[in-house]
MOPAC internal coordinates of N, CA, C and O (Angstrom, degrees):
PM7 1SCF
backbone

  N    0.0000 0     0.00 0     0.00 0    0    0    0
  C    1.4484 1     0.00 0     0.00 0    1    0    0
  C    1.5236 1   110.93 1     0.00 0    2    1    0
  O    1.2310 1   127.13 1   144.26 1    3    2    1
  N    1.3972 1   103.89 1   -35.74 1    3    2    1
  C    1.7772 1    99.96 1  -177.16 1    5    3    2
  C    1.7275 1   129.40 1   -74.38 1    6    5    3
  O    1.2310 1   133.90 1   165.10 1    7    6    5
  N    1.7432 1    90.73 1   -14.90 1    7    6    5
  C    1.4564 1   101.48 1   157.06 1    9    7    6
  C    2.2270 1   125.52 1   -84.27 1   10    9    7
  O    1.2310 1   134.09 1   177.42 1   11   10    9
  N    1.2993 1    90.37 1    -2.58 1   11   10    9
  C    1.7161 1    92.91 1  -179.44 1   13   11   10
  C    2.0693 1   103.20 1   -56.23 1   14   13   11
  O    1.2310 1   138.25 1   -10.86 1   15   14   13
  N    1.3393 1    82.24 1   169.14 1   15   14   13
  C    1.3789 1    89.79 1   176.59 1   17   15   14
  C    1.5085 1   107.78 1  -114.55 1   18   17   15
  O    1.2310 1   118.04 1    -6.78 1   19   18   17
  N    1.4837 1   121.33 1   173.22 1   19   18   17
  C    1.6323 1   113.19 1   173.02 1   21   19   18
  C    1.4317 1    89.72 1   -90.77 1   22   21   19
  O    1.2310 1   110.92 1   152.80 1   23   22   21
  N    1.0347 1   134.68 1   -27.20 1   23   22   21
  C    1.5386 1   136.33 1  -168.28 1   25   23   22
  C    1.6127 1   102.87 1   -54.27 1   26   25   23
  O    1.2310 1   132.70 1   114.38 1   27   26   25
  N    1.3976 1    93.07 1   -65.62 1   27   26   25
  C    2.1204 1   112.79 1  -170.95 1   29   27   26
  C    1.6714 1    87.60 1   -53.62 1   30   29   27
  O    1.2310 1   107.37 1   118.53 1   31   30   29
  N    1.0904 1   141.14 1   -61.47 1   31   30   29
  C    1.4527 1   146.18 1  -156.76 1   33   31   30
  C    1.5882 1   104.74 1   -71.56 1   34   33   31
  O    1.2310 1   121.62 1   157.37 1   35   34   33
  N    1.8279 1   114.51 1   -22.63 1   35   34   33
  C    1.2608 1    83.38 1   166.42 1   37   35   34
  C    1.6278 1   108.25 1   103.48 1   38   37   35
  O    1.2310 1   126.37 1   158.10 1   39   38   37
  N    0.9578 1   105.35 1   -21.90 1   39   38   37
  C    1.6090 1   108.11 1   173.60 1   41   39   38
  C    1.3579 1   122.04 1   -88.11 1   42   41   39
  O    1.2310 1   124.04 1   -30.25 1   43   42   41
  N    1.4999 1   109.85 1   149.75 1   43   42   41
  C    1.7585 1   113.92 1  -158.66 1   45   43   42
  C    2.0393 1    79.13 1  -113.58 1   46   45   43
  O    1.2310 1   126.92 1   -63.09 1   47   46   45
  N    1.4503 1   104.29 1   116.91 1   47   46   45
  C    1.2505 1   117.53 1   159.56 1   49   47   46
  C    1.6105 1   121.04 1   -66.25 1   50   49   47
  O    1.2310 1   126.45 1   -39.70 1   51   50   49
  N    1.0971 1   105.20 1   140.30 1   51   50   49
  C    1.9975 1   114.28 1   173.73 1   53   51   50
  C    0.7993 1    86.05 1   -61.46 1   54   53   51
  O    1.2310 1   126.03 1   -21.16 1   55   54   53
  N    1.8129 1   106.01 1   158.84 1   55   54   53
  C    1.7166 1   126.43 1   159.21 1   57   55   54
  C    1.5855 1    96.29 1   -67.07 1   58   57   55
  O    1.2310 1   115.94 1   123.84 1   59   58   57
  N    1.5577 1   125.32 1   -56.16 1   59   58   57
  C    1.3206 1   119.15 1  -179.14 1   61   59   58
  C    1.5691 1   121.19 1   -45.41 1   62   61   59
  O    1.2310 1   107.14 1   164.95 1   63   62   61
  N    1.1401 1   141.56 1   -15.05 1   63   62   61
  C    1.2188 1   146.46 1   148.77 1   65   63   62
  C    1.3691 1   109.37 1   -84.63 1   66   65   63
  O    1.2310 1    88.83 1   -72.40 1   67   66   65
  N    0.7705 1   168.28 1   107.60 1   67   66   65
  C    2.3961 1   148.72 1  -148.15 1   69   67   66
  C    1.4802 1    82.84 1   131.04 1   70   69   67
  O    1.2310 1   117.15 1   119.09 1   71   70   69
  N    1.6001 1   123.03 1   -60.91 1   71   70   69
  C    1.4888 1   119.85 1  -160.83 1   73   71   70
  C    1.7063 1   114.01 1   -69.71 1   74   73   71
  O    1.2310 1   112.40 1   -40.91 1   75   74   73
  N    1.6464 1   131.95 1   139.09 1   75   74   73
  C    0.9922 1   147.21 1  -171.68 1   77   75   74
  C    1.0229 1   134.01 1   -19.13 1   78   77   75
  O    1.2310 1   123.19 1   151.11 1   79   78   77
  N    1.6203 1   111.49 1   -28.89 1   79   78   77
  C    1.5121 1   133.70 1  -163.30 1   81   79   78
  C    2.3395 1    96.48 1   -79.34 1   82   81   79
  O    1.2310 1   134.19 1   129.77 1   83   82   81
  N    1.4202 1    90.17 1   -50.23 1   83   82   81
  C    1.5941 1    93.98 1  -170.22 1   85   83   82
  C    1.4144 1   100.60 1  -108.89 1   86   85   83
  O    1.2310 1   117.43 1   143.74 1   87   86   85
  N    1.3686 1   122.50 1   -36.26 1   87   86   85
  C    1.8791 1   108.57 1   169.22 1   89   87   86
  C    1.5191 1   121.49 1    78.94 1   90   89   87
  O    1.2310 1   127.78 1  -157.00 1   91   90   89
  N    1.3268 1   102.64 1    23.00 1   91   90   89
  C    1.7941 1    90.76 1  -165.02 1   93   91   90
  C    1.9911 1    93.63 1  -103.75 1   94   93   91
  O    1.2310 1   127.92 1   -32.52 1   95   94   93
  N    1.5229 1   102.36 1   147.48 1   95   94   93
  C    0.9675 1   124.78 1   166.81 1   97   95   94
  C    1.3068 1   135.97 1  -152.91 1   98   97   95
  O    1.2310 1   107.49 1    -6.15 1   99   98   97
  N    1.6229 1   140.94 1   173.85 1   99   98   97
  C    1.0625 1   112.76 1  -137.31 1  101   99   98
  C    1.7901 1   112.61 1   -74.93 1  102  101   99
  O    1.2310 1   125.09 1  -177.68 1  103  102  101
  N    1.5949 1   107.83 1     2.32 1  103  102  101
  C    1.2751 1   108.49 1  -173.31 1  105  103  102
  C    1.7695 1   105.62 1  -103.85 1  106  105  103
  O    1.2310 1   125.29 1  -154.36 1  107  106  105
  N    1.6900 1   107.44 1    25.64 1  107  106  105
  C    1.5773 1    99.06 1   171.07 1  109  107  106
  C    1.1344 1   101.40 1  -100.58 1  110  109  107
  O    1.2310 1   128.63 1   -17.33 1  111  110  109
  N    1.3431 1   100.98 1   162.67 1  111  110  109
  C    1.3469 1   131.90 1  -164.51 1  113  111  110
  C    2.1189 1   106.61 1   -73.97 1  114  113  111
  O    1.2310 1   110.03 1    27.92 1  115  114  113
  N    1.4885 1   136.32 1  -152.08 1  115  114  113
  C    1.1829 1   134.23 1  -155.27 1  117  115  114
  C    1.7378 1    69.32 1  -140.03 1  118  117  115
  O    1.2310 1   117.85 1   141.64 1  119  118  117
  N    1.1966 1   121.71 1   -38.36 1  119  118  117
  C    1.4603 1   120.17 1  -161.25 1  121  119  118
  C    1.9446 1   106.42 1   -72.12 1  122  121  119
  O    1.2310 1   125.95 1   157.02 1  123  122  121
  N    1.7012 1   106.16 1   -22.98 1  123  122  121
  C    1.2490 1   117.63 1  -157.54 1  125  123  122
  C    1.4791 1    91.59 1   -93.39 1  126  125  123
  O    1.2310 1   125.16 1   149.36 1  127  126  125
  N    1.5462 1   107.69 1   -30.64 1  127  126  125
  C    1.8945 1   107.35 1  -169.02 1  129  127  126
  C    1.7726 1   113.72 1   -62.08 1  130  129  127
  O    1.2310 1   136.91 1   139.90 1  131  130  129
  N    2.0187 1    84.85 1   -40.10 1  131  130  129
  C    1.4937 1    89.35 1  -175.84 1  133  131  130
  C    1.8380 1   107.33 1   -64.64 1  134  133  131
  O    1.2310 1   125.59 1   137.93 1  135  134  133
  N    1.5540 1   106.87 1   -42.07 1  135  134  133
  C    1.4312 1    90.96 1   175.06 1  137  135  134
  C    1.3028 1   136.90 1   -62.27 1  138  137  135
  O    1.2310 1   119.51 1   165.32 1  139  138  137
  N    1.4988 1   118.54 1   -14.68 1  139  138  137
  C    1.4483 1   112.70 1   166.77 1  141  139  138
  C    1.6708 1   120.36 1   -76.87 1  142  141  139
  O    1.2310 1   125.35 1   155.76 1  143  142  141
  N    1.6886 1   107.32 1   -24.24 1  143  142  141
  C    1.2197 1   118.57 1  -172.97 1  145  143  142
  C    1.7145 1    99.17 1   -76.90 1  146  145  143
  O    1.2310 1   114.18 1   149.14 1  147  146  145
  N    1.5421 1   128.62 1   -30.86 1  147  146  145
  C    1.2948 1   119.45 1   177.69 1  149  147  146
  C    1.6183 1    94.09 1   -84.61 1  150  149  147
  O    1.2310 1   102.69 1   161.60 1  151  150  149
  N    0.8626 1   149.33 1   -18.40 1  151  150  149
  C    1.6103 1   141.28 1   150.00 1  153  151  150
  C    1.2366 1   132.95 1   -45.01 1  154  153  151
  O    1.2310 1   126.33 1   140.24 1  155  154  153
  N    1.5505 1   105.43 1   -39.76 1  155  154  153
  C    1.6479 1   101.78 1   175.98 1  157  155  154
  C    1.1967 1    98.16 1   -89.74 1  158  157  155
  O    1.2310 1   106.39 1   137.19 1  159  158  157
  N    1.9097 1   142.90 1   -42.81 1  159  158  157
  C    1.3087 1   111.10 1   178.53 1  161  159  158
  C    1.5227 1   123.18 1   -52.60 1  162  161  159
  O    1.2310 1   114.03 1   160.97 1  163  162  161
  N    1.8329 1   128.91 1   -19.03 1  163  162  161
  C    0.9114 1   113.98 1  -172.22 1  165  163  162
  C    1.3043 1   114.09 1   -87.92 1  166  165  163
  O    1.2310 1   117.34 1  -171.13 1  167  166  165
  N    1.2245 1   122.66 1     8.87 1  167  166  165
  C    1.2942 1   129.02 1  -170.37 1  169  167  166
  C    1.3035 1    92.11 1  -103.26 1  170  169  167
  O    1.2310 1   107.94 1   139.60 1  171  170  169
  N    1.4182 1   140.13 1   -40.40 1  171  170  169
  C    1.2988 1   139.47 1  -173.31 1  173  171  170
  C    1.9918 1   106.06 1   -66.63 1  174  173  171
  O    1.2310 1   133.55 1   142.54 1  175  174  173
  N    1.6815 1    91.42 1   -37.46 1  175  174  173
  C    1.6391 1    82.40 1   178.74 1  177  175  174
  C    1.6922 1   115.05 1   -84.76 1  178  177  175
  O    1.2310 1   124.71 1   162.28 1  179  178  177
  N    1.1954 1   108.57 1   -17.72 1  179  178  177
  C    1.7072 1   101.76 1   176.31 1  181  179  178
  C    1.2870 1   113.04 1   -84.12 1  182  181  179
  O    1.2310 1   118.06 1   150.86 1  183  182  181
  N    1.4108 1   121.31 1   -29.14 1  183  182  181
  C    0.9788 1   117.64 1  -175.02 1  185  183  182
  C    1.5680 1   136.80 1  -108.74 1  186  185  183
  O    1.2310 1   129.58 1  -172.37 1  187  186  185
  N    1.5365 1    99.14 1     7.63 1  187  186  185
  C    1.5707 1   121.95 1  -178.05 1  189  187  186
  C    1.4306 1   125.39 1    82.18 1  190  189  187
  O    1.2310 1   128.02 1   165.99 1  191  190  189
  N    1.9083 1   102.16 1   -14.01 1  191  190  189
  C    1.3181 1   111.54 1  -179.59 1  193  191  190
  C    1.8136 1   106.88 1  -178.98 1  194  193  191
  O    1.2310 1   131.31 1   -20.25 1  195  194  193
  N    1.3289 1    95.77 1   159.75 1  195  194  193
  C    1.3855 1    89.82 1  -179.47 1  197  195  194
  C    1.8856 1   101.94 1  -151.76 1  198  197  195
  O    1.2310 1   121.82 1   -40.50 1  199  198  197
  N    1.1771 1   114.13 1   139.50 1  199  198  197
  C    1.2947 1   103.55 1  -172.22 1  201  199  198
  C    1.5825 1   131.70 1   -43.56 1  202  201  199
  O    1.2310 1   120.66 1   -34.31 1  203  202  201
  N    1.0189 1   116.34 1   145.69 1  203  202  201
  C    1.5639 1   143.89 1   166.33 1  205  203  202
  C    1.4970 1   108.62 1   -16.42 1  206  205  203
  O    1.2310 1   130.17 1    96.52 1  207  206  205
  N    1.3229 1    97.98 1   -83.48 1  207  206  205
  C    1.6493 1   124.13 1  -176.33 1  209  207  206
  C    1.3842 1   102.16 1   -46.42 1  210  209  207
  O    1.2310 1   118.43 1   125.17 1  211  210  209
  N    1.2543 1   120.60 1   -54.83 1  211  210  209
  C    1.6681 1   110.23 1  -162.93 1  213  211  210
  C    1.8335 1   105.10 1   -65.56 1  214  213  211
  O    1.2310 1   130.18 1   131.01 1  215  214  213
  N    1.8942 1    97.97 1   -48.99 1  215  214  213
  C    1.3892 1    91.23 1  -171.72 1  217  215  214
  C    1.4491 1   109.85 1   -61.58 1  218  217  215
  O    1.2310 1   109.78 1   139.62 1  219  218  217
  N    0.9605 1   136.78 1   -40.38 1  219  218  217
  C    1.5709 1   129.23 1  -163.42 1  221  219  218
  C    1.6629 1    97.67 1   -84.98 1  222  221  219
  O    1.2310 1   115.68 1  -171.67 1  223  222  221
  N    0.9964 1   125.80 1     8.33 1  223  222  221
  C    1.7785 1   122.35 1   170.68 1  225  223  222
  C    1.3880 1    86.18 1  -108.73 1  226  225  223
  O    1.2310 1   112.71 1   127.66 1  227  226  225
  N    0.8262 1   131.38 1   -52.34 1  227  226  225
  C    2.0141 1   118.06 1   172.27 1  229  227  226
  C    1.2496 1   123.92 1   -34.00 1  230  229  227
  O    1.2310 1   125.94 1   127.16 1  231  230  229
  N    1.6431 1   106.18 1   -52.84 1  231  230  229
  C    1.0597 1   124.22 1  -164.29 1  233  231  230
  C    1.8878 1    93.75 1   -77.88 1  234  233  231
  O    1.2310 1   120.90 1   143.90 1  235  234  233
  N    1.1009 1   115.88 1   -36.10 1  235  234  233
  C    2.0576 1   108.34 1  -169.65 1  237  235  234
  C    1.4853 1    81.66 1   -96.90 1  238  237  235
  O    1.2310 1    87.43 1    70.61 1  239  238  237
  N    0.6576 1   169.48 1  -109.39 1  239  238  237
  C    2.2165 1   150.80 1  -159.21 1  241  239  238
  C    1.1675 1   107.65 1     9.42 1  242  241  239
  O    1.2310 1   124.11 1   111.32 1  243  242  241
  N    1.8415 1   109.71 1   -68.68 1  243  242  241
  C    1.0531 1   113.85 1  -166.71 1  245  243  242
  C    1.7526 1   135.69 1   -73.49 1  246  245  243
  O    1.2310 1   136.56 1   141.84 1  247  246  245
  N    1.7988 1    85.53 1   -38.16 1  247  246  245
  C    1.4049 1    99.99 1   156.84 1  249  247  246
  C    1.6571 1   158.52 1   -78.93 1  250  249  247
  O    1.2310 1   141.79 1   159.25 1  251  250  249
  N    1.4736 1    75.30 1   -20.75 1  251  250  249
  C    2.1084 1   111.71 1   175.50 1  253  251  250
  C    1.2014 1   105.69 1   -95.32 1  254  253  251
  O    1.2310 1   113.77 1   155.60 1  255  254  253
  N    1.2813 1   129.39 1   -24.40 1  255  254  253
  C    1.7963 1   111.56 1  -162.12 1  257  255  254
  C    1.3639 1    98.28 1  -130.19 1  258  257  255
  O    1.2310 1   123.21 1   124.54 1  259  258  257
  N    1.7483 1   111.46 1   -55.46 1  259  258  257
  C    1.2202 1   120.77 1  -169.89 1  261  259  258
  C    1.8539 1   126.26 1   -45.78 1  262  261  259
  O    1.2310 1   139.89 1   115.15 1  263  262  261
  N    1.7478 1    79.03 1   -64.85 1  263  262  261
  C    1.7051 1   107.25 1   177.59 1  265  263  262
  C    1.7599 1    94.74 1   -56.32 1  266  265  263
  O    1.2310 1   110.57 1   111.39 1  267  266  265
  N    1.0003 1   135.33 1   -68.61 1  267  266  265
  C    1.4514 1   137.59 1   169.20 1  269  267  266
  C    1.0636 1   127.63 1   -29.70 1  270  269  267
  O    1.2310 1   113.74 1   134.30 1  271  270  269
  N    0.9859 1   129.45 1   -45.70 1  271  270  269
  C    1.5822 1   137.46 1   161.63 1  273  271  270
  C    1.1192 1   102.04 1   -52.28 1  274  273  271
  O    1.2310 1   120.10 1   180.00 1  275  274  273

């Protein structure tokens, strides 16, 4: 599973995940999603907060396409 792609699975990535900071596109890996997803919580804990857009596009990736697949 940690080699799947979001591409093969079919899921249309946010631009807010697309942008530099997390990088995912349809040719990242399941291994790369989890690393941006342990990235934005750590950004939420160092930094008290982390934008809107990214978390709730994390959260429908992970929950709409990912978990579904």
């Amino acid at each position: 599973f940690s080699s799947q792609t979001l591409g093969s699975l079919g899921c249309t990535i946010p631009a807010s995940l697309q942008a530099p900071l997390y990088g995912l596109s349809g040719s990242s890996t399941m291994a790369q999603v989890i690393f941006a997803a342990n990235l934005l919580i750590a950004q939420a804990v160092q930094y008290g907060s982390t934008t809107q857009q990214a978390a709730g596009d994390m959260n429908s990736l992970l929950g709409h396409c990912v978990n579904v697949q």
